[in-house]
N, C-alpha and C positions, 0 to 999 in steps of 0.2 A: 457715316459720311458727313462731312459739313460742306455745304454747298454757300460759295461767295457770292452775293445777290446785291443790285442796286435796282430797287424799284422801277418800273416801266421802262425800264431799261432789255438790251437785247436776252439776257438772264431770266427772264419773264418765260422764255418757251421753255426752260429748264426745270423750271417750279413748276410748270404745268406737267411736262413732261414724267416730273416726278409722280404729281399727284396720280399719272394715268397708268405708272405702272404700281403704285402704292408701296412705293421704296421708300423707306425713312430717310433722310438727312437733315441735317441739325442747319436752317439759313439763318445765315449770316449777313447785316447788313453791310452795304461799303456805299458812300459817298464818292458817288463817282464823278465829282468835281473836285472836290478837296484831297481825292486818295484816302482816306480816311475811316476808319472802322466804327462802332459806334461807342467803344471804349475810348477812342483819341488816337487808339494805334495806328501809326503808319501802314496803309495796305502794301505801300511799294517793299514793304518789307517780307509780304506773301508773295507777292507779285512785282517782277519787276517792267513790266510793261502798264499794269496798273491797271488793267481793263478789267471787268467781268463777262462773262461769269470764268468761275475757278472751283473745280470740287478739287476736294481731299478725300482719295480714299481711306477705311478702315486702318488700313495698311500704313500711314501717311503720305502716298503718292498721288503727287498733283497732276491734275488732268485740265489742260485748257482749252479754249475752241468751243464754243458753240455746237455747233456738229458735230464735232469729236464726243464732247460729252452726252451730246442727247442719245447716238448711237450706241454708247458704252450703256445708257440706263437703259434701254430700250434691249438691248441684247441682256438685259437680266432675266429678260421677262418678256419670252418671245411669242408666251400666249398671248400678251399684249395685243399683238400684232400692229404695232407701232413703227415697225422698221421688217421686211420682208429679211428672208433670210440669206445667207452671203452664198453666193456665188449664183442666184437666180438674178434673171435680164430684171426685176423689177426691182431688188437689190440695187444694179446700176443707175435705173430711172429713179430710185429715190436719191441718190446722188447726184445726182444730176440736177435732180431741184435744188437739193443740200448747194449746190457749187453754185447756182443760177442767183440763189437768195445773198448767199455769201457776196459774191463778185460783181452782183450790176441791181440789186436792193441794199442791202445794207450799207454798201459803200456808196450806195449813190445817195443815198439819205444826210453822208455825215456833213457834205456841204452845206446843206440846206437847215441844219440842225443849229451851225456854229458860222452861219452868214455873215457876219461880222466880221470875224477871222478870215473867212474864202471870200470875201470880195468877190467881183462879178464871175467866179468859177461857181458859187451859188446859182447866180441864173443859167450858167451853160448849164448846167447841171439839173435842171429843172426839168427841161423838155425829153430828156430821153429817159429819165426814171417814168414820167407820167407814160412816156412809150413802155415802158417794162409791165407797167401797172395794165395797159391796153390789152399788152399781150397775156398777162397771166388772168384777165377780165373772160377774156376767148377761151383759154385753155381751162375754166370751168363751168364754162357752159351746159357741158353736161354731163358733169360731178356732182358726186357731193366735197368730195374733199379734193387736194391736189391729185392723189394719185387713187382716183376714186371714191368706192364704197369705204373704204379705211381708212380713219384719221391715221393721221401720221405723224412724226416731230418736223416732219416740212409743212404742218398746218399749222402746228404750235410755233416755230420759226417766225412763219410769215406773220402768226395774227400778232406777235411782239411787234415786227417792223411795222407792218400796218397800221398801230395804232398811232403811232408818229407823224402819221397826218393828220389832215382838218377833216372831219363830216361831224355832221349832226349826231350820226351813229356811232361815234368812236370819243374817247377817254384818253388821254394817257399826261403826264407828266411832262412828255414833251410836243413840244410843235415847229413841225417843217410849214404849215401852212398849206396843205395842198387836199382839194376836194374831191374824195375819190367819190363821192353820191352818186353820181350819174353811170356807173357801173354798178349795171343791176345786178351781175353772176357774182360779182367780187364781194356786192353787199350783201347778198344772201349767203353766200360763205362763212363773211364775218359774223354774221348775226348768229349763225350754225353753231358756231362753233365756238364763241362768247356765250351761248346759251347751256353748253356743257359744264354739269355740277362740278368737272375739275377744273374746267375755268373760271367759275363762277368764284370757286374756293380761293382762287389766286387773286384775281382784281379783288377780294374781299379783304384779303389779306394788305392789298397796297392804297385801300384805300380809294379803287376805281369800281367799287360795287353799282351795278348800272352802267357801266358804259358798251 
């Protein structure tokens, strides 16, 4: 498998991902500003939307999505237990985060990412992510991970987008600016789970060793 990857970027839960079910894939970097491979090649020629992450399977069949693809590694390796199994209610409830992170995290970050382009949709955009961040602060109060005792790739997910803000306690390549410290459940999550040797393996890998 080769797996399309741009540093601290959303593809960061997919490398972790990997590492946690200990599936080989050959990553591949991509410049996800310029579209760009690290040979010079054009990625919009893999991809024509251009984003990461992107695996390729064995097979050559591309698999895109974020969620799509963590589920696909994650059901190789269901000892894992990185993703419950299909058709149990917790199946659903992992989806549900899947969908939750996808549609009012990830997207609510890209404004604040590229502020210059969104104009004052940047600041609308400000107050109800930090509402999202309030809410998923609560909902692990008393967890260890999103859906429990069990990491999951909706903890590899979130701890990608999370690192995209401001704290003391967090790394990443990019910056929305925003201080999530004052959320003690959410910090002790993060810290959880950036203290995991397969995450440990990844930031090391990008160059965020310590964050």
């Amino acid at each position: 498998m080769k797996l399309y990857h741009a540093p601290g970027s959303c593809s960061q839960a997919i490398c972790i991902v990997l590492q946690e079910t200990g599936l080989n894939a050959e990553i591949i970097k991509v410049d996800a500003r310029k579209h760009l491979l690290e040979d010079g090649a054009s990625y919009y020629d893999l991809s024509e939307l251009g984003y990461v992450p992107l695996l390729q399977l064995d097979d050559g069949t591309f698999l895109r999505e974020g969620p799509v693809i963590a589920q696909y590694l994650a059901d190789q390796r269901p000892e894992s237990r990185l993703a419950p199994a299909y058709s149990t209610m917790e199946r659903y409830r992992l989806l549900e985060w899947l969908n939750f992170l996808t549609s009012e995290v990830h997207k609510g970050f890209i404004p604040l990412l590229y502020a210059v382009a969104a104009g004052k949709w940047a600041d609308a955009s400000r107050p109800k992510l930090e509402s999202r961040y309030e809410w998923i602060n609560q909902q692990l109060a008393c967890k260890q991970f999103l859906m429990g005792d069990d990491f999951t790739i909706a903890d590899a997910y979130l701890f990608a987008l999370t690192g995209w803000g401001k704290a003391t306690w967090m790394k990443s390549v990019y910056n929305a600016n925003i201080d999530f410290s004052f959320h003690r459940h959410l910090q002790a999550w993060y810290e959880r789970v950036r203290d995991r040797p397969t995450v440990q393996r990844v930031l090391s890998a990008e160059g965020l060793s310590g964050s």
